[in-house]
C-alpha positions as CSV (number, residue, x, y, z in Angstrom):
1,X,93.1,3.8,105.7
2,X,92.7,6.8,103.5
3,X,89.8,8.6,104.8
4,X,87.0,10.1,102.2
5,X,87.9,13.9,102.4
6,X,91.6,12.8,102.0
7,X,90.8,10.7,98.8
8,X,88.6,14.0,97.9
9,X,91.2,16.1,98.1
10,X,93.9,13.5,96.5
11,X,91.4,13.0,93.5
12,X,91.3,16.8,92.9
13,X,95.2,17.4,92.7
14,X,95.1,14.3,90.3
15,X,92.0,15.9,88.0
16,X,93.9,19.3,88.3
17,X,97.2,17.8,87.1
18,X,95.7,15.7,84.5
19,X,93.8,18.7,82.8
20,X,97.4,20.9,82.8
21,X,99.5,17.7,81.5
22,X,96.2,17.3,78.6
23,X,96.6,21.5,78.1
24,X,100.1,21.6,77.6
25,X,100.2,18.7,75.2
26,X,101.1,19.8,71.6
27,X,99.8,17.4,69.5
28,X,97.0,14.8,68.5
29,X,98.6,11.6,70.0
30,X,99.4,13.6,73.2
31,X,95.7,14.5,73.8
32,X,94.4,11.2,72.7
33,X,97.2,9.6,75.5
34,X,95.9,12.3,78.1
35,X,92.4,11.8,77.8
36,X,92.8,8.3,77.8
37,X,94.7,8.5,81.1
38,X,92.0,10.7,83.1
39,X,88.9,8.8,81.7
40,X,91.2,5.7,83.5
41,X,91.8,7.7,86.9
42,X,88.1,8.8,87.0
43,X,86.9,5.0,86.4
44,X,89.4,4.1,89.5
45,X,88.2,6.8,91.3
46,X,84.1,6.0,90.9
47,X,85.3,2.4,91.5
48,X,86.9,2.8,94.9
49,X,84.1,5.8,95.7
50,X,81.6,3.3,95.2
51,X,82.5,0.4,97.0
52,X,79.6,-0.5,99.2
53,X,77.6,2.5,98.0
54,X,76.4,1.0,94.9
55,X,72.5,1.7,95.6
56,X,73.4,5.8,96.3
57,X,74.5,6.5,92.4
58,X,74.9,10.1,91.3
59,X,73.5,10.6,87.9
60,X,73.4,14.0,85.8
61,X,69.7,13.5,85.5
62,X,69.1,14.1,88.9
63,X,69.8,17.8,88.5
64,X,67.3,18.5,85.3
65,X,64.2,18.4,87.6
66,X,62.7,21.9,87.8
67,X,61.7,21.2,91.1
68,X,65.3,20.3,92.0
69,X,65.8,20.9,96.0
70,X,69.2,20.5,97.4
71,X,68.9,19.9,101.0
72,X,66.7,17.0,100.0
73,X,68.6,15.2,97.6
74,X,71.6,15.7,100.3
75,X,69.5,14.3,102.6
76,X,67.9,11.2,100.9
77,X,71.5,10.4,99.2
78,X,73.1,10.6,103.2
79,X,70.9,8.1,104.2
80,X,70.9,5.1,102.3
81,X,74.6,5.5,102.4
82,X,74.3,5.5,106.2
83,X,71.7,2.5,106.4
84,X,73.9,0.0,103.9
85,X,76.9,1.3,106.3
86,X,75.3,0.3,109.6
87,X,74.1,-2.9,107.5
88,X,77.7,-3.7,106.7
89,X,79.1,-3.3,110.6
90,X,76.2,-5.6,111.5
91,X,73.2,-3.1,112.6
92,X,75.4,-0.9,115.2
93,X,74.1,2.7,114.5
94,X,75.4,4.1,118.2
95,X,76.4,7.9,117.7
96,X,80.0,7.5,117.4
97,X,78.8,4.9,114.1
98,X,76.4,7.0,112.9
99,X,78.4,10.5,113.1
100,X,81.3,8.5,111.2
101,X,78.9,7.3,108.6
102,X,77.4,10.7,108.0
103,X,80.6,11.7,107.5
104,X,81.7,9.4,105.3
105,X,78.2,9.4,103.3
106,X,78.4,13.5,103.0
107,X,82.7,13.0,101.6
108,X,81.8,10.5,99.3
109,X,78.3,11.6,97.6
110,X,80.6,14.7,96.6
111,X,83.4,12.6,95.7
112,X,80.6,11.5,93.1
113,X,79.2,15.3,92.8
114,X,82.8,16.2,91.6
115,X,83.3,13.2,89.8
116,X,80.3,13.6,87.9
117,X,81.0,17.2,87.3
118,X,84.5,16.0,86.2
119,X,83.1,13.9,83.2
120,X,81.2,16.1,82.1
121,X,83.6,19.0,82.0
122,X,85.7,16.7,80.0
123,X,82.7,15.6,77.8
124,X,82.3,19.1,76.7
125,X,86.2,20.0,76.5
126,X,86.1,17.0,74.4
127,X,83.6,17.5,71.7
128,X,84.3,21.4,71.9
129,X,88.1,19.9,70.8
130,X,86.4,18.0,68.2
131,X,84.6,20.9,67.0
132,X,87.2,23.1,66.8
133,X,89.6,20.8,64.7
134,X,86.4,20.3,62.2
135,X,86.3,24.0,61.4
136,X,89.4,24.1,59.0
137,X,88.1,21.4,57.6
138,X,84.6,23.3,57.4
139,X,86.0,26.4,55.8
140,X,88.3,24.5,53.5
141,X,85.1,22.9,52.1
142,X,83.0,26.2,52.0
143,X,86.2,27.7,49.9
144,X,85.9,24.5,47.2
145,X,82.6,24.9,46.6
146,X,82.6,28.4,46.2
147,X,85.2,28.1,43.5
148,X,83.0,25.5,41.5
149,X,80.0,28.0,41.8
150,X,82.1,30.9,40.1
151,X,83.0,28.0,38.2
152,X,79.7,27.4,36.9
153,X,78.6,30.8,36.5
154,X,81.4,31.6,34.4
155,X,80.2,28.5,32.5
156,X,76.5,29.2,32.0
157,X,77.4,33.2,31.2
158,X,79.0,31.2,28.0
159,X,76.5,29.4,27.2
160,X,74.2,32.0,27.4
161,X,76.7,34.1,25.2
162,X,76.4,31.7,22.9
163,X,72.6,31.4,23.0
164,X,72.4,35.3,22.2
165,X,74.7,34.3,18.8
166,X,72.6,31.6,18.1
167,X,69.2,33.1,18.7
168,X,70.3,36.2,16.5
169,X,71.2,33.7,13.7
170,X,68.2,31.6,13.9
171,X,66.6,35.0,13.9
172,X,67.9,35.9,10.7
173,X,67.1,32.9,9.3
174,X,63.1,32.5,10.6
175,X,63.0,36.2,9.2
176,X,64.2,35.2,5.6
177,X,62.4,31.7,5.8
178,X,58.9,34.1,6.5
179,X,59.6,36.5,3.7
180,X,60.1,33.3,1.3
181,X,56.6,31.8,2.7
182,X,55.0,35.4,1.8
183,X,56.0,35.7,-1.1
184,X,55.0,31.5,-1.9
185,X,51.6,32.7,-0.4
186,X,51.1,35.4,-2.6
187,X,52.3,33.8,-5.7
188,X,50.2,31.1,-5.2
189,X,47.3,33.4,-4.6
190,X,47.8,35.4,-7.3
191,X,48.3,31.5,-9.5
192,X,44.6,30.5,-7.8
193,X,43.1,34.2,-8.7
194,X,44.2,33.8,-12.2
195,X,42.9,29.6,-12.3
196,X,39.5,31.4,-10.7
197,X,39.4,34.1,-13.3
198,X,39.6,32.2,-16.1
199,X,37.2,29.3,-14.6
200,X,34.7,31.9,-13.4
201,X,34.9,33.5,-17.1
202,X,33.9,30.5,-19.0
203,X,31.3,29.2,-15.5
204,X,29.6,32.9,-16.7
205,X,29.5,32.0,-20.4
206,X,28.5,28.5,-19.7
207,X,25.9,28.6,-16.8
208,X,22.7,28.7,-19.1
209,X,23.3,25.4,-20.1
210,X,24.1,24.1,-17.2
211,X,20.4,25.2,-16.1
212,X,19.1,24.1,-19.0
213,X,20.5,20.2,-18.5
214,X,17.8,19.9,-15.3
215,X,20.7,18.3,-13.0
216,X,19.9,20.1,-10.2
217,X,23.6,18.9,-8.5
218,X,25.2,20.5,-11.3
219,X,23.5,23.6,-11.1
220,X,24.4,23.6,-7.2
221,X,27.7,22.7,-8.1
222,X,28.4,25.6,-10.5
223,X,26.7,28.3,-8.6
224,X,29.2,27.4,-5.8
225,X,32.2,27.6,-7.9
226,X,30.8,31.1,-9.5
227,X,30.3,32.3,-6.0
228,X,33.8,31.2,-4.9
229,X,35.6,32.8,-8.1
230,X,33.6,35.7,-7.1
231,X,35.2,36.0,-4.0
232,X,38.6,35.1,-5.1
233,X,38.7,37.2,-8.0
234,X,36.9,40.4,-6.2
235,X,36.0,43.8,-7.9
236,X,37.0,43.5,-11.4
237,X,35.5,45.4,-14.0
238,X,34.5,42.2,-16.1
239,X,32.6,40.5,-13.7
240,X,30.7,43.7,-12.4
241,X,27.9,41.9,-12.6
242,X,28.8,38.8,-11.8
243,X,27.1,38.8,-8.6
244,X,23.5,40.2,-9.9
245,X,23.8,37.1,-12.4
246,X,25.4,34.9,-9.2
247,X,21.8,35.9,-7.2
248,X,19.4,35.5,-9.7
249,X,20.5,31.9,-10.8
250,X,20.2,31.3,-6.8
251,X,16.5,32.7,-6.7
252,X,15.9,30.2,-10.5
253,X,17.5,27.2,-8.8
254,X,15.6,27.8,-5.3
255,X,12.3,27.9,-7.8
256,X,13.4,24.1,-8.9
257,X,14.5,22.6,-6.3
258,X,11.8,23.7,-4.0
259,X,8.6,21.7,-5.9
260,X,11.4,18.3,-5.5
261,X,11.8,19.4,-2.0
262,X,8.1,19.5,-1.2
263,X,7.6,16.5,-2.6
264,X,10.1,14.5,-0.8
265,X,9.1,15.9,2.4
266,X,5.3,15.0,1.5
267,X,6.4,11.5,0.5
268,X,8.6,11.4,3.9
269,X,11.7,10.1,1.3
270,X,14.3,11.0,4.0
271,X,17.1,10.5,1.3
272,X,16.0,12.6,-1.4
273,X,15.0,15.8,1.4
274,X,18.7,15.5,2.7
275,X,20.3,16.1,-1.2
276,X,17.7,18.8,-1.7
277,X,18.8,20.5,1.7
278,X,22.5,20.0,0.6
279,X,21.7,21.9,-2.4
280,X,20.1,24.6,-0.7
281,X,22.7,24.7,1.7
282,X,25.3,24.6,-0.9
283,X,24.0,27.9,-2.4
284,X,23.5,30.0,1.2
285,X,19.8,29.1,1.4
286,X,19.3,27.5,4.3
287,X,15.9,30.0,4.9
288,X,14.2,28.4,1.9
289,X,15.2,24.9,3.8
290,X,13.3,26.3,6.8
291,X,10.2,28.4,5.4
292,X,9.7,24.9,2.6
293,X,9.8,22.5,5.8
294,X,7.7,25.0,8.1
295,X,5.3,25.0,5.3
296,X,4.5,21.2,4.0
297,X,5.5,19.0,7.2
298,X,3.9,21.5,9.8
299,X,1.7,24.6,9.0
300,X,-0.3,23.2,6.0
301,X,-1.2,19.7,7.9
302,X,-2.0,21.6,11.1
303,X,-4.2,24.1,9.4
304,X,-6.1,21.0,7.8
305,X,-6.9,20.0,11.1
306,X,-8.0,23.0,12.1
307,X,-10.3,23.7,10.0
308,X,-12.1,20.6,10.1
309,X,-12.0,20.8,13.6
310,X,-13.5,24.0,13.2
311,X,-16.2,23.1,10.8
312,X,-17.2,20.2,13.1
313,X,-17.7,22.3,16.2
314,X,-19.8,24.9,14.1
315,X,-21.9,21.9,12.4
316,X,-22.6,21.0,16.2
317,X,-23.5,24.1,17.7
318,X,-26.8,25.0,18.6
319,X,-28.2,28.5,18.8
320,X,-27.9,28.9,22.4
321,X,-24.9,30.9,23.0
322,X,-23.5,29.2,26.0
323,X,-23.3,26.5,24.0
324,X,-21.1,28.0,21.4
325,X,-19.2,29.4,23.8
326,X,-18.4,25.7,25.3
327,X,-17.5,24.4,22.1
328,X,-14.9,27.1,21.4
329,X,-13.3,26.2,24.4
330,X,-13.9,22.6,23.8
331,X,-12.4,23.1,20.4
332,X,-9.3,25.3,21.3
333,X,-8.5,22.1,24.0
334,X,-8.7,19.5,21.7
335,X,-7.0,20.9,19.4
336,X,-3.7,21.8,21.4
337,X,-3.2,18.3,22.3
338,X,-3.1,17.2,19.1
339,X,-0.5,19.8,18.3
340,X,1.3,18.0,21.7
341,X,1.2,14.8,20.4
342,X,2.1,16.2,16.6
343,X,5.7,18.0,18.1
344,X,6.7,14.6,19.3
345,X,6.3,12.7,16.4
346,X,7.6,15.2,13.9
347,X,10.6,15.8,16.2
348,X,11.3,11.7,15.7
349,X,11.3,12.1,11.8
350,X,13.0,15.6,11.7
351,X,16.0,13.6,13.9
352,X,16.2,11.1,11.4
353,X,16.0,13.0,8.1
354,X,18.0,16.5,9.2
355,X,20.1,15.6,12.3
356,X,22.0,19.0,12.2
357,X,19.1,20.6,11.8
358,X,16.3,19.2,14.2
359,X,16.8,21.8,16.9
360,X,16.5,24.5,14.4
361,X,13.6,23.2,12.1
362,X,11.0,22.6,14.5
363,X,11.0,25.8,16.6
364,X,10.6,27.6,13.4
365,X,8.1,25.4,11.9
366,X,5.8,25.3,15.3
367,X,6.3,29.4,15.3
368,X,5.1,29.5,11.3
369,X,2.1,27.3,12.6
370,X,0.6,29.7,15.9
371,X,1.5,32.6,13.7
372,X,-0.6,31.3,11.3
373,X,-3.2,30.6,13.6
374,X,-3.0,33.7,16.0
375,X,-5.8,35.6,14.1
376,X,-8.2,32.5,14.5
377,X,-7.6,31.5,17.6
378,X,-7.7,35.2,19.2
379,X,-11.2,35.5,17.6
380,X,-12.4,32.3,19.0
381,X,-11.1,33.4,22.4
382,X,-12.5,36.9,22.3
383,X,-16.4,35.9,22.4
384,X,-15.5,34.2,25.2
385,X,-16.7,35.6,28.7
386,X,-14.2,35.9,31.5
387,X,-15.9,33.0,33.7
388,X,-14.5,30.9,30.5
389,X,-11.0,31.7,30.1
390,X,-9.4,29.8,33.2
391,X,-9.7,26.5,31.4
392,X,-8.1,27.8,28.6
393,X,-5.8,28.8,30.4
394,X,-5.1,25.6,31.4
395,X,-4.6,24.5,28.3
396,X,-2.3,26.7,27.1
397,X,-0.3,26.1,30.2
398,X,0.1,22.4,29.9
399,X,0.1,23.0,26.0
400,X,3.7,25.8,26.8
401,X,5.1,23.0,29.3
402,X,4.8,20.0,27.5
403,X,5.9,21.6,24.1
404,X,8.8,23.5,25.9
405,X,10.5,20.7,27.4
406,X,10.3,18.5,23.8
407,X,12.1,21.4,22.1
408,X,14.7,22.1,25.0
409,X,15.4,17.7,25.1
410,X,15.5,17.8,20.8
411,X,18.2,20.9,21.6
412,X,20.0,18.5,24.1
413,X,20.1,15.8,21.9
414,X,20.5,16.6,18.4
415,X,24.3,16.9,16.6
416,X,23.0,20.6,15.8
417,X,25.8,22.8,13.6
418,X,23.6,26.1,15.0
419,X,25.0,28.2,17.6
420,X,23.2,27.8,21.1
421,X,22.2,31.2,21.0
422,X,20.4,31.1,17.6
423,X,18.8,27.5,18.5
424,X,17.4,29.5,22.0
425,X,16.5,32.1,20.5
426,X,14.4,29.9,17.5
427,X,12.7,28.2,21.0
428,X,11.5,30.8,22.6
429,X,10.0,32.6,19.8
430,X,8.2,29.4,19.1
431,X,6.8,29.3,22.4
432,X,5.8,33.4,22.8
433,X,3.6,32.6,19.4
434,X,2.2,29.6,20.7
435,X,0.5,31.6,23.8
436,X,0.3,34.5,21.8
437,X,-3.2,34.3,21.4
438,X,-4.1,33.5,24.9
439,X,-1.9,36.9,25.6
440,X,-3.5,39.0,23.4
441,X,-7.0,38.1,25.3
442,X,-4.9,38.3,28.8
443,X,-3.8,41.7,28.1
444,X,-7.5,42.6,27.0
445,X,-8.6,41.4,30.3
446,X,-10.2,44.2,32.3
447,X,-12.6,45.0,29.2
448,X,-13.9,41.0,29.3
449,X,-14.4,41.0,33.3
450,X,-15.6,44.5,33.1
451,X,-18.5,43.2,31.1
452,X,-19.3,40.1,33.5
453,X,-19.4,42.2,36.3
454,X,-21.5,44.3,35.1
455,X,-24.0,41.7,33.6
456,X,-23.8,40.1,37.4
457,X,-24.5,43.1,38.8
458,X,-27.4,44.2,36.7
459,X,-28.9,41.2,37.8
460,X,-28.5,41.0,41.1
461,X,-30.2,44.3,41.2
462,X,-32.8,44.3,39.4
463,X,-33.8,47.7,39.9
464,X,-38.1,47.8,40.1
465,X,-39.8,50.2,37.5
466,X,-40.8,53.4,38.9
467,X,-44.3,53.2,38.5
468,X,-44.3,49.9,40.8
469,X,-42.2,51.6,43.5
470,X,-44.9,54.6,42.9
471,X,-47.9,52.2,43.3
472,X,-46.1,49.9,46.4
473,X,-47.8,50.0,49.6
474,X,-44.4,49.0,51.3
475,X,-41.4,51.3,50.4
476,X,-39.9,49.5,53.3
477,X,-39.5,46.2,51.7
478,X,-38.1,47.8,48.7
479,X,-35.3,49.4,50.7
480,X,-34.8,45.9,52.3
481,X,-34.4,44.4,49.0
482,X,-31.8,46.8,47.8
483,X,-30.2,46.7,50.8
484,X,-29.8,42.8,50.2
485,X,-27.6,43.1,47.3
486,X,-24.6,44.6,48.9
487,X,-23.2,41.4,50.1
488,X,-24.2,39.8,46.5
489,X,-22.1,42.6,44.8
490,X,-19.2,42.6,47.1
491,X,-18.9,38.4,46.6
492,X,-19.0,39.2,42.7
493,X,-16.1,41.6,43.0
494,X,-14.1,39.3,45.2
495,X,-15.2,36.2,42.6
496,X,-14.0,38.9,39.9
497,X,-10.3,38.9,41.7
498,X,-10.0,35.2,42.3
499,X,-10.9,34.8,38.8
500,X,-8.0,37.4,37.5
501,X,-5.5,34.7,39.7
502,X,-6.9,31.7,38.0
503,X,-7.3,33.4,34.2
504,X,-4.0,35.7,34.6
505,X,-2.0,34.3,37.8
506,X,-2.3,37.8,39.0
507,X,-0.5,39.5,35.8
508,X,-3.3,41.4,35.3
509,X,-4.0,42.3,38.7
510,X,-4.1,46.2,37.9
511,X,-6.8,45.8,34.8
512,X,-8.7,43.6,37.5
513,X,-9.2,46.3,40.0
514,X,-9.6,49.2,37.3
515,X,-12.6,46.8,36.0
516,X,-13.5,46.3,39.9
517,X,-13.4,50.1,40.5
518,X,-15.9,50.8,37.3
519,X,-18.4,47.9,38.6
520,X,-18.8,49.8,41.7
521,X,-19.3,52.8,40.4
522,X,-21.9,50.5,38.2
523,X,-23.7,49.7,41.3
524,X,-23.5,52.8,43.3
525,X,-25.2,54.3,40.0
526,X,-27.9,51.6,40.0
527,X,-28.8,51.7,44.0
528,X,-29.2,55.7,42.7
529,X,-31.4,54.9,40.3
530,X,-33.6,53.2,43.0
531,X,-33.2,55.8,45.4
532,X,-34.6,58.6,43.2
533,X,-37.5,56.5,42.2
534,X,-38.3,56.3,45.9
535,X,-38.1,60.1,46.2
536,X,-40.5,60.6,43.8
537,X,-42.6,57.7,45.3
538,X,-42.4,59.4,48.6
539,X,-43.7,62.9,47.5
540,X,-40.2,64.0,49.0
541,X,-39.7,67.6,47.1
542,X,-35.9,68.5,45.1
543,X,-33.2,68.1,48.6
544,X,-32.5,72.2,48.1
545,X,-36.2,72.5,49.4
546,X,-37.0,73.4,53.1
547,X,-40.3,71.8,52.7
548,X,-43.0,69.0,51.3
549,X,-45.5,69.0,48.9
550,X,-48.8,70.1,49.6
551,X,-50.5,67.0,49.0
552,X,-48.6,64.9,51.2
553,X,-50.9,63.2,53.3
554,X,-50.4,60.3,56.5
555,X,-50.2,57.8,53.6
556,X,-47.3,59.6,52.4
557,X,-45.2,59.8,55.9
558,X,-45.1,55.9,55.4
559,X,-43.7,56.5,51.8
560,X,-40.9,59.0,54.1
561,X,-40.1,56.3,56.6
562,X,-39.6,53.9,53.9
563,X,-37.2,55.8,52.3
564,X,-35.7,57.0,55.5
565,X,-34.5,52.9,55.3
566,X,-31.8,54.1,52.5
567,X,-29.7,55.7,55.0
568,X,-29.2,52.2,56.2
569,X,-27.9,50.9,52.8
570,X,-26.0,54.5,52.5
571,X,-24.2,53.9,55.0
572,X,-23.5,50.2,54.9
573,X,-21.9,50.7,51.4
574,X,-19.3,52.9,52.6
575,X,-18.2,50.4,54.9
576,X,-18.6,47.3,53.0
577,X,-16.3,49.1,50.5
578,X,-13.7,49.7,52.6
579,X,-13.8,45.7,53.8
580,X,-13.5,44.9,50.6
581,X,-10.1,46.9,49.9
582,X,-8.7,45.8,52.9
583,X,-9.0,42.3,51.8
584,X,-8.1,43.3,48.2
585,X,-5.2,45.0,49.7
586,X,-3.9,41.5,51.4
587,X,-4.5,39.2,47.9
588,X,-2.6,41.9,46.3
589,X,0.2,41.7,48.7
590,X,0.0,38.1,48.0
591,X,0.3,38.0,44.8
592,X,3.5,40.3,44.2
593,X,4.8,38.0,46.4
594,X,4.3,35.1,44.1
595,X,5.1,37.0,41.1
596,X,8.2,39.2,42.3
597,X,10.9,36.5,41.1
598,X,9.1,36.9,37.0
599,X,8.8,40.4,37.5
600,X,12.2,41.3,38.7
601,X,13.6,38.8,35.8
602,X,17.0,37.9,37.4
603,X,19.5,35.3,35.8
604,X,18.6,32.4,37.7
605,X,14.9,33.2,36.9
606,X,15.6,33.5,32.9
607,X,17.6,30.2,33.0
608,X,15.2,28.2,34.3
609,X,11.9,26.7,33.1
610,X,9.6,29.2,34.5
611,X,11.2,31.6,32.1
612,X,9.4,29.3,29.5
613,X,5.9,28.5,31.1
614,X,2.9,30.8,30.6
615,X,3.4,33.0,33.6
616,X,7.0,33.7,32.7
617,X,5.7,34.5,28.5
618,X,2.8,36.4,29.8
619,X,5.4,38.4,32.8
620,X,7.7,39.2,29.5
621,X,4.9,40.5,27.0
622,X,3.3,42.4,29.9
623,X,7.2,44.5,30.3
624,X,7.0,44.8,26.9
625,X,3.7,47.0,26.9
């Protein structure tokens, strides 16, 4: 028998002589008939090499491992090939078995080794081959389809070529084609100047009678015409004055048509208003639409009902002046929620008579009403004292809110033809003279709370008459009493800055502590008052003196200890003063706080509804002083 290294060294000379016969092979079918014959060897070789050996494979994969340890692999491939030996000669492993089947094992897993490296040597020469004779065929097809791009290029630069002609042409043409539509423009310009001239000559000589028929859509209808001619027809000598004549026939229809537009609106005859607004609006005068409307459906009506409002109230009133004071307020309440519950319905009819114009009419009209009322209302609100204004205030807060938020729905809503920054603008100057009133008072109030404090204070005090502080037996006492008001004053000053928060939401907080500043000085100058009364009591001679009277007996050393008691209200005042700022200090803190987003007046601040409420009007007027 053919031992393994033998059959090793046999299968090498074969590989060898196969790979030179496969090399020197000229052609395709020669290669193909090579290949063929060593892939046949190999198979015979792994065949014979792994008769009996079946379980100790080699396999390519074995190698990949990263870990890959040679010895081992040796090792663990040895031994199942001498185990399945030994198990084939019937379980003798003596030495001289085993050394043979080492042997054997070691010649045989290379045998495989080489056999595996054989196959894939050829594997590789093999689709190298391959590659190789696909490169020609590579190339040749790189070659073709560079030939069809020049191909193509040299195709679109004729086309483009072409374009170029074509577009230079068309040029020519659009050119002549615009000249043509010029001069068609012109011509019929000039045909519609002369149709206008001779039109607006004989509207000019025929315009009296027109007026004089009473058809008021006539009138409207010619006025338009003379207005377009106008236009068309521009500075011509013989119609100079074809625009003087154009204006005062506007200002003599306007007369007419605005009795009929009062009327309808009176009569609430929806139909009739909208041709009378046509009219107007047919002629450029959509003011006299808004000033008519302001007028009849809003300022007149409310005035009515002011007045008797009014005239109740003063029918009411007593003498006591409290009591007047109460019904002004009472009065100024009442009378704002009836405007509240008047926007809402008018904005209902307005919607249904003037659609398009809705979001303009009522801003207008409700700004032609509070400017109509500002002089009456400011009045009523000036008698009042400070201690009455935060209810107003009220008022006029929930009055602002409730009438902003029905103007800024109608705007919402309503089809209006007005730009958004005319029907904004309309809104807000209806609501800065609805709280214009309560403004004018806000801005006035340090001179009202000056005035309260000062009434509060006087009588708190109530300073003794100097012949009764003369005439006392106990100086003391007096002292004691004086001494009592501090606190009193110091809770009317700090009432005094709560109430500036509740009247003004701490917009007037500087006005407040001017006031504050004068109604100490109020104080201090009454507690003097006091103080030089007791001097006098107490015999005590001018302070520049070194000595007392001469008629200063024990009785008077009394009178000298009682007033000796005003160093005690001298120097609490001094430090109830500075108490008070300190806390002053902190509400003032607290309210810039509060009002820093009005009073810096950023973008998000002026688009939302604060912007609109009373603080945010009041914030606005105040920037404005």
């Amino acid at each position: 028998p053919v031992r393994p290294a033998q059959r090793s060294t046999h299968a090498r000379t074969e590989h060898t002589q196969t790979r030179e016969d496969a090399g020197d092979a000229d052609d395709a079918d020669a290669d193909a008939r090579g290949r063929e014959r060593g892939r046949e060897r190999a198979m015979d070789r792994r065949a014979s090499a792994s008769v009996g050996w079946s379980s100790s494979g080699v396999s390519a994969r074995d190698f990949t491992a990263d870990d890959f340890d040679v010895k081992r692999w040796i090792n663990e491939r040895t031994r199942g090939m001498v185990r399945d030996d030994a198990g084939a000669r019937g379980g003798d492993l003596g030495v001289g078995a085993s050394g043979w089947g080492v042997e054997r094992a070691l010649a045989d897993v290379e045998l495989k080794v080489q056999l595996l490296g054989e196959d894939l040597s050829m594997s590789l020469e093999e689709r190298s081959r391959e590659g190789v004779q696909r490169v020609p065929k590579a190339l040749e097809e790189i070659s073709s389809v560079e030939r069809a791009v020049d191909r193509l290029y040299e195709e679109v630069r004729g086309i483009v070529v072409r374009l170029d002609d074509v577009e230079a042409e068309s040029r020519t043409s659009v050119e002549a084609l615009r000249q043509l539509d010029a001069a068609k423009t012109r011509m019929e310009s000039a045909k519609e100047t002369l149709q206008e001239a001779n039109g607006l000559a004989d509207l000019m000589a025929g315009i009296d009678s027109v007026f004089a028929s009473g058809n008021i859509r006539s009138m409207s209808e010619a006025l338009s015409r003379m207005k377009r001619g106008l236009a068309v027809v521009g500075e011509v000598p013989e119609f100079a004055d074809g625009q003087d004549k154009v204006d005062a026939f506007e200002h003599k229809l306007e007369g007419i048509v605005r009795p009929a537009l009062v009327t309808a609106l009176e009569s609430q005859n929806s139909t009739a208003a909208r041709e009378l607004r046509d009219v107007l609006r047919a002629t450029g005068r959509d003011g006299a639409l808004e000033s008519t409307y302001a007028e009849t459906r809003v300022t007149t009506r409310m005035l009515k009902e002011w007045k008797m409002r009014e005239r109740d109230i003063a029918a009411s009133a007593s003498d006591n002046g409290a009591s007047k004071h109460q019904n002004n307020v009472r009065l100024i309440e009442e009378f704002l929620k009836y405007c509240s519950d008047a926007i809402r319905s008018e904005i209902t009819w307005c919607l249904a008579t003037f659609p398009e114009d809705a979001a303009v009419l009522i801003p207008v009209s409700w700004c032609s009403l509070h400017a109509t009322l500002e002089s009456a209302m400011t009045d009523k609100l000036s008698t009042l004292p400070s201690t009455l204004l935060a209810p107003v205030r009220r008022a006029f807060e929930t009055y602002v809110d409730e009438v902003g938020s029905a103007l800024t729905k109608l705007a919402n809503d309503s089809p209006s033809k007005a730009k958004a920054d005319v029907v904004k603008g309309a809104i807000y100057d209806a609501l800065m003279a609805t709280v214009e009133p309560f403004i004018a008072v806000e801005q006035r109030y340090g001179e009202f709370e000056l005035n309260t404090l000062r009434t509060e204070l006087d009588a708190v005090v109530n300073i003794p008459e100097a012949r009764s502080i003369a005439t006392s037996d106990d100086l003391g006492s007096v002292a004691h009493n004086v001494l009592a008001t501090l606190p009193k004053a110091i809770d009317i000053m700090s009432a005094a800055v709560n109430r500036c928060m509740e009247v003004t939401s701490g917009v007037e907080t500087m006005s407040c502590i001017h006031a504050i500043e004068s109604a100490m000085e109020h104080y201090v100058d009454l507690i003097a008052l006091v103080l030089r009364d007791l001097r006098e009591a107490a015999g005590l001679i001018d302070s520049n003196a070194a000595s007392l009277k001469p008629n200063v007996t024990a009785a008077g050393e009394e009178f000298i200890r009682g007033s000796m008691s005003l160093l005690e209200l001298l120097e609490a005042v001094p430090l109830a003063v500075l108490d008070f700022e300190s806390k002053l200090r902190g509400k003032v803190l607290e309210i810039r706080k509060a009002l820093r987003p009005a009073l810096d007046g950023g973008a998000e601040f002026r688009e939302s509804s604060k912007a609109r409420s009373l603080i945010g009007l009041s914030v606005t007027a105040h920037a404005s002083r």
